[in-house]
C-alpha positions as CSV (number, residue, x, y, z in Angstrom):
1,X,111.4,-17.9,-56.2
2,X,113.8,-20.1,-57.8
3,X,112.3,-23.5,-55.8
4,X,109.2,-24.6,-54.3
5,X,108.8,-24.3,-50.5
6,X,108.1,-27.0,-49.0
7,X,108.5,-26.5,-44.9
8,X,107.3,-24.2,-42.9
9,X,109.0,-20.5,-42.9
10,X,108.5,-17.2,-40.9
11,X,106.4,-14.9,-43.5
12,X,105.2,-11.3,-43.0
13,X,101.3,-11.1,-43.3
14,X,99.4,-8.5,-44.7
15,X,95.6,-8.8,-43.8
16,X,93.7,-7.2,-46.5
17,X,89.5,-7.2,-46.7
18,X,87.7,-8.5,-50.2
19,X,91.5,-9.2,-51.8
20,X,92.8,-12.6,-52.8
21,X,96.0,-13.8,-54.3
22,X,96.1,-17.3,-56.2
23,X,99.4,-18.7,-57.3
24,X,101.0,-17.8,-60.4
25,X,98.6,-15.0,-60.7
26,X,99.6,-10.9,-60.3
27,X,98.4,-8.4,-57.6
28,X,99.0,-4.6,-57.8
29,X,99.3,-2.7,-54.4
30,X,99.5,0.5,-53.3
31,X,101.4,0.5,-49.7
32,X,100.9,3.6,-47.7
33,X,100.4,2.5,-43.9
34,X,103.6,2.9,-42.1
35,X,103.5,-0.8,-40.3
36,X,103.4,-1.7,-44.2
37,X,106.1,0.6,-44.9
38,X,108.5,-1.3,-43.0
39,X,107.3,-4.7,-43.7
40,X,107.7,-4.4,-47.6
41,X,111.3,-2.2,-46.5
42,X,112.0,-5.7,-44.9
43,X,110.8,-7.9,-47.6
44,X,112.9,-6.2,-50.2
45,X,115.7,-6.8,-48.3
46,X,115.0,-10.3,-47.7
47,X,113.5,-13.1,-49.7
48,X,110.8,-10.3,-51.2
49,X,108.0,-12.6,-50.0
50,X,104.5,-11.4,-48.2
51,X,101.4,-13.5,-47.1
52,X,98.5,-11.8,-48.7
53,X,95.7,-13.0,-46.2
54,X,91.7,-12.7,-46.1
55,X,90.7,-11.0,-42.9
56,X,87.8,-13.2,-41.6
57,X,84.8,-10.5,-40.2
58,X,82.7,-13.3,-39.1
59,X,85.3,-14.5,-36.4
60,X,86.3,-12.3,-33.4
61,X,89.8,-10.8,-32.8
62,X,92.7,-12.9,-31.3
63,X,93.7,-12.6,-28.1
64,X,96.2,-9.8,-29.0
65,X,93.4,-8.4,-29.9
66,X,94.2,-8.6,-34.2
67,X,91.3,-8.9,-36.6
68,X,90.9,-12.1,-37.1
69,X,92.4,-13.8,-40.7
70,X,91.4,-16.8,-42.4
71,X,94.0,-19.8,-42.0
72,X,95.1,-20.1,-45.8
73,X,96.9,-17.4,-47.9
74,X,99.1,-17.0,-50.6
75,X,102.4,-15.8,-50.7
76,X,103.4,-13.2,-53.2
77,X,107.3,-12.3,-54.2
78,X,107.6,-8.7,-54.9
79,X,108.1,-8.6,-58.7
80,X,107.9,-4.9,-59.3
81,X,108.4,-1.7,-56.9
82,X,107.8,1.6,-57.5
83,X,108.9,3.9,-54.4
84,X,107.3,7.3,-54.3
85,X,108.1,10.3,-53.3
86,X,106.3,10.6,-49.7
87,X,107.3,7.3,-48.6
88,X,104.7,5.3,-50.1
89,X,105.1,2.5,-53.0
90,X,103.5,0.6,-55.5
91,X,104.1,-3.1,-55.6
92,X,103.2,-5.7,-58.4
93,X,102.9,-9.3,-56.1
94,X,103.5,-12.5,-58.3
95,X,101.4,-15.4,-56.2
96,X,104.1,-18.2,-55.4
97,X,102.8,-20.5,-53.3
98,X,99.9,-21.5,-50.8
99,X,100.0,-22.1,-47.4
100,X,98.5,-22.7,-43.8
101,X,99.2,-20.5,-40.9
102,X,100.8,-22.6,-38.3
103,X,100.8,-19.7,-35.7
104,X,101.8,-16.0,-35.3
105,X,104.9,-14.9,-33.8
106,X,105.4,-12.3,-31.2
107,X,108.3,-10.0,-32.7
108,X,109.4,-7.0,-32.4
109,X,108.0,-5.7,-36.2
110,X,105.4,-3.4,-36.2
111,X,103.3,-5.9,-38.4
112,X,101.9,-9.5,-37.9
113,X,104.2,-12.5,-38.8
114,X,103.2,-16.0,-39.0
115,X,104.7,-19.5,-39.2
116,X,103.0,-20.9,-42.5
117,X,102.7,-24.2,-43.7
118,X,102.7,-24.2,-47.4
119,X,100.1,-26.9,-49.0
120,X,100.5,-29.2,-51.9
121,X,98.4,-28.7,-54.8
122,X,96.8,-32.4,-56.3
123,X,97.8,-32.5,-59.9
124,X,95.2,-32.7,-62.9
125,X,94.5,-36.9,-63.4
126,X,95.7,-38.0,-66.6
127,X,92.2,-38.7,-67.5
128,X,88.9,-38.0,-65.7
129,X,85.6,-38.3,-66.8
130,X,86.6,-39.2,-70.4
131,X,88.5,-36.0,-70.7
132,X,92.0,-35.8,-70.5
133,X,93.9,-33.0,-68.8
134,X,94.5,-31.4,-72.5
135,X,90.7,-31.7,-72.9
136,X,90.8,-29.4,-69.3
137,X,92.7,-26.9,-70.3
138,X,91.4,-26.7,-74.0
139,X,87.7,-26.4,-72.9
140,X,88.6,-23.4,-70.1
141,X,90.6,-21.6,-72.8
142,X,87.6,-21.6,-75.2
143,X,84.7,-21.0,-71.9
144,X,87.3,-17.7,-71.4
145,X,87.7,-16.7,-75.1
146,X,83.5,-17.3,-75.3
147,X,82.8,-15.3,-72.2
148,X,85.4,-12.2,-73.0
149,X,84.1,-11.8,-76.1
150,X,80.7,-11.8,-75.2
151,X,81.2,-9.1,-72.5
152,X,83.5,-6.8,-74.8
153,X,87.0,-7.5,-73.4
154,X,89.1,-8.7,-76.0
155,X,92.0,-8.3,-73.9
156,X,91.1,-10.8,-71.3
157,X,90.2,-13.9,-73.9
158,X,93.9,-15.5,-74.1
159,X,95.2,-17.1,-71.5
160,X,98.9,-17.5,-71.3
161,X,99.9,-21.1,-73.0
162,X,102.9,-21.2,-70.5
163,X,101.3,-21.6,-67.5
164,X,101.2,-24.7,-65.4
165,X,98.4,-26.3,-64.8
166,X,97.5,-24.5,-61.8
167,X,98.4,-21.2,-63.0
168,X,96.0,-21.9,-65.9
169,X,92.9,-22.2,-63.7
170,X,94.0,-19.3,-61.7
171,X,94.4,-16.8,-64.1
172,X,90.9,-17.7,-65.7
173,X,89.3,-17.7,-62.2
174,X,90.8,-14.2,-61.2
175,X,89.5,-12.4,-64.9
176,X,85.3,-13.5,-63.5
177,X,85.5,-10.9,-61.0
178,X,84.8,-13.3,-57.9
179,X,84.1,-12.0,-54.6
180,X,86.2,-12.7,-51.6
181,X,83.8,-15.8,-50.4
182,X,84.0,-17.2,-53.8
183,X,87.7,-16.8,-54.0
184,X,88.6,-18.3,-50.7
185,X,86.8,-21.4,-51.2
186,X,88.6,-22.0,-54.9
187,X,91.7,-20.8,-52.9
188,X,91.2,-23.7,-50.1
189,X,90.6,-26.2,-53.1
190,X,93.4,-28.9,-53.0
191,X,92.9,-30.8,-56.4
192,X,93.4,-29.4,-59.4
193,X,89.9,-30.8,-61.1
194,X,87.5,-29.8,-58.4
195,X,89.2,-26.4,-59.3
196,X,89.0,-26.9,-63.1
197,X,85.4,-28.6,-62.4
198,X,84.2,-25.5,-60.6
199,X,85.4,-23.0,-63.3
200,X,84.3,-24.2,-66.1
201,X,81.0,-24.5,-64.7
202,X,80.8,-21.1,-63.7
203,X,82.0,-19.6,-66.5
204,X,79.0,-21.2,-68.6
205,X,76.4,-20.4,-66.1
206,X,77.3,-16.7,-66.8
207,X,77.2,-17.6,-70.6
208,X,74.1,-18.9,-70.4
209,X,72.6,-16.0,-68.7
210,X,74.8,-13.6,-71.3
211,X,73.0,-15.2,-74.0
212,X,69.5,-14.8,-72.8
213,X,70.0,-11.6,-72.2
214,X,71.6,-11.0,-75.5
215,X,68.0,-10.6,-77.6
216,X,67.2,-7.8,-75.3
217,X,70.4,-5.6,-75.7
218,X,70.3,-2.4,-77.4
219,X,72.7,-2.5,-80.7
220,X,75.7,0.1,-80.5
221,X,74.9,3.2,-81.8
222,X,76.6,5.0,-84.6
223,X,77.8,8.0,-83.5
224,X,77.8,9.7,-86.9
225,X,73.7,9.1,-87.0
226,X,73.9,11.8,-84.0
C-alpha cells in the first residue's frame, strides 16, 4: 500500500483458527476452498488486500449463522502469488495495517466482507523508564540474538534494521512461536511499549528457563565416534 488507511473500507475476511497476522510482518497461505478462490481472484484484481481474522470458538455463531470472529484483524496486501495448476494458489500476505470490524455486509460474494475500522498504533515515548526508544529496540535485538542462538537458529537472530518501530516488535514477537491467545492480546495492544514491555519480558523468561535447563543437556555427538 502506498499510504496509510485511515477510514473505514469494505475488506474481504478470511476467518482462519490458531493464525495471526501483525503488521509489517509475512504470512504464507495455501488457498484451496473455492469461496477463497474467488475472494483472492477479487483481491488481485483490486487493492490486493484481505482481513486475516481469529475465529473466536468461545463465542456462538452470528445470526447468519457464521463462526463467530474476534473484532480486530490485520490486513494483509498480497505480495506474492503463485497459481497452481488445479485452481489452487499460494499466497505470501505482507501485514499492512490493523483494524476493527465495524460490521459485515450482506453481498452477493461467496465469502464474508466487513466494514473495518483501522486503529492507530501509540508511538514508542521518547524516553520511558530511563530508557530511550533506541534503548527499546537495542535490548529486543540482543533478547532475539540471545534466545536464537541458544535454541540453534541462527537464522532467526537478526532482525531487519529497517523496520519501523512497530514492525520491529512484530517481527520478534512472531519468531517465539506464540499461540493464537497470546497473539491476539499483543495484536489488540495499542501502545507501542506495553508491546515492547511485554516482549522483552517474555523472551527472558524463556531464557531463563533455557539456561537452567542448559546443565542438563546432552552435548552433540560426533558422528565420526559412531
Amino acid at each position: 500500500m502506498d499510504a496509510p488507511v485511515t477510514s473505514p473500507i469494505l475488506l474481504p475476511l478470511f476467518p482462519l483458527p490458531n493464525v495471526l497476522l501483525l503488521p509489517e510482518t509475512t504470512l504464507p497461505l495455501h488457498v484451496f476452498e473455492p469461496r477463497y478462490r474467488t475472494m483472492l481472484s477479487d483481491a488481485l484484481a483490486g487493492d490486493r488486500l484481505i482481513g486475516i481474522q481469529l475465529l473466536n470458538p468461545a463465542a456462538p455463531p452470528d445470526r447468519a449463522g457464521r463462526p463467530a470472529v474476534f473484532e480486530i484483524g490485520c490486513a494483509g496486501e498480497v505480495v506474492r502469488h503463485e497459481p497452481l495448476e488445479d485452481g489452487r494458489s499460494n499466497i505470501l500476505l505482507r501485514g499492512t495495517f490493523r483494524y476493527r470490524i465495524a460490521g459485515e455486509r450482506e453481498t452477493p460474494a461467496p465469502y464474508r466482507v466487513a466494514v473495518v475500522a483501522p486503529l492507530a498504533v501509540h508511538p514508542l515515548p521518547a524516553t520511558s523508564r530511563g530508557r530511550t526508544r533506541r534503548d527499546l529496540r537495542r535490548l529486543l535485538a540482543k533478547s532475539v540474538e540471545r534466545l536464537a542462538d541458544s535454541v540453534g537458529r541462527s537464522r532467526a537472530r537478526s532482525l531487519p534494521s529497517q523496520l519501523s518501530d512497530e514492525g520491529f516488535v512484530n517481527e520478534a514477537l512472531t519468531r517465539l512461536g506464540l499461540d493464537a491467545e497470546e497473539g491476539y492480546r499483543l495484536l489488540v495492544m495499542d501502545r507501542l511499549e506495553e508491546r515492547y514491555t511485554w516482549a522483552i519480558e517474555h523472551i527472558a523468561d524463556v531464557q531463563k528457563r533455557l539456561d537452567l535447563l542448559a546443565p542438563f543437556r546432552r552435548p552433540a555427538s560426533d558422528p565420526r565416534s559412531n
